[in-house]
C-alpha positions, 0 to 999 in steps of 0.5 A, spaced: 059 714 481 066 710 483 072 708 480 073 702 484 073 695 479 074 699 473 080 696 469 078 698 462 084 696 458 088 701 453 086 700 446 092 699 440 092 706 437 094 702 431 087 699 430 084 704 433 081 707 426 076 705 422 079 703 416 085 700 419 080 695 423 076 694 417 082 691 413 084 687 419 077 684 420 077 681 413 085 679 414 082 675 420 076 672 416 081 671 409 088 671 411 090 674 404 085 678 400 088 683 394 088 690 394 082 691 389 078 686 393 080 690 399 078 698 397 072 694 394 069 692 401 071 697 404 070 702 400 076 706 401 080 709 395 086 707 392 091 713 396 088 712 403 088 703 403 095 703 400 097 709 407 093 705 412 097 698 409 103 701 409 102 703 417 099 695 419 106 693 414 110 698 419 108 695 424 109 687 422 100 687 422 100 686 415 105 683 409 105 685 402 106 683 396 106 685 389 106 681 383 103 681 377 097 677 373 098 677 367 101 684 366 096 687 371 100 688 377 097 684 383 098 686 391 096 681 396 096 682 403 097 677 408 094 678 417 101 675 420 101 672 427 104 679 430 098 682 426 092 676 429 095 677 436 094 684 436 087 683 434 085 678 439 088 683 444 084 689 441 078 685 442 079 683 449 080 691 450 074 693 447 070 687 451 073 691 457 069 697 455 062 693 455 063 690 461 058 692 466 058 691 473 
């Protein structure tokens, strides 16, 4: 088997985990959702979802907002366009590994 053609491209380590994918995937398709929308969907708890948003945050992915409802605290995330780019090339890399030729 040959080397040759093979251009696969380097996945960003960054959305390259599961649950970091999966808030993404629903930012993408929501634009904003809040915190408790979020652990619901993707079943993740409180303590993981609030580590994983503050590394998507760190990396200008994500913006987060807390506020309140009512006096229930409320936080809100938010895709950036930093965040929508690096997603589309996620996407264009992973469709590298399936190409076949």
């Amino acid at each position: 088997m040959s080397d040759e053609g093979n251009s696969f491209k380097p996945l960003d380590p960054l959305l390259h985990s599961e649950l970091r994918l999966a808030v993404m995937s629903l930012l993408v398709n929501y634009e904003e959702m809040e915190f408790t929308d979020i652990k619901g969907r993707t079943g993740a708890t409180a303590g993981n979802l609030s580590l994983q948003l503050d590394k998507l945050s760190a990396a200008e992915y994500v913006s987060v907002t807390k506020s309140f409802k009512g006096k229930r605290p409320c936080t809100k995330c938010r895709i950036t366009p930093t965040g929508l780019q690096a997603f589309d090339r996620y996407i264009e890399a992973l469709k590298s590994y399936l190409e076949v030729k």
